[in-house]
FIROKE-952703 format. One record per residue (C-alpha): residue in one letter; y negated, x negated, z. Coordinates in pm, whole numbers, plus 50000, padded with zeros to 5 digits. Last residue first. Layout:
<rs>
AYXZ
...
</rs>
This chain:
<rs>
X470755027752143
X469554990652001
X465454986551990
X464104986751691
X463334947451571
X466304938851398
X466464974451188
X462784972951090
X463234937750950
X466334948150748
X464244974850623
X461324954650516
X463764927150348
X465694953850151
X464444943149771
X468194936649654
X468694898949628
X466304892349967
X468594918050194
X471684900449958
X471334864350045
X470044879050407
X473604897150500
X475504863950361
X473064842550605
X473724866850919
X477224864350896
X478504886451204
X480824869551448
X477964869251683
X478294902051759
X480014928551557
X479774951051778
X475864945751815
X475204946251469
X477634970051336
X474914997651569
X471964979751461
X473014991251093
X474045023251228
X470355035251384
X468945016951047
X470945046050869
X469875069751071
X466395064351092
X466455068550721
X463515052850532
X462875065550173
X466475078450147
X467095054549869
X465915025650071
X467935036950420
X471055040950189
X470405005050075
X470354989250377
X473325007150482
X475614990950238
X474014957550320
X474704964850674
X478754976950588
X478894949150362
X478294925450660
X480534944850894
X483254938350656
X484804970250416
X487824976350409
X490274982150117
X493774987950188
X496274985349890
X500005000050000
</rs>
């Protein structure tokens, strides 16, 4: 059986985006701190920031480090 999962750095990325096309979402940046903090510091921060700068989400991967975590 083929299992496809996604990592926790997709998963931000992924989010990212959602919170672009949905002019914002609270939501969405509410999850993206959310995979942060379980993921801890196993989380590559320098793959997530190759894409945040590749695909225009710098402002909303700013927004999402400096909210404070629920």
């Amino acid at each position: 059986v083929d299992l496809w999962v996604a990592s926790a750095e997709d998963t931000v990325v992924s989010k990212l985006e959602w919170a672009k096309r949905s002019g914002g979402s609270e939501r969405q940046l509410r999850d993206v701190r959310g995979v942060l903090q379980r993921a801890g510091r196993d989380i590559d921060l320098s793959y997530i920031e190759k894409w945040v700068v590749g695909l225009g989400l710098s402002e909303l991967w700013a927004a999402a480090q400096s909210s404070e975590p629920d």
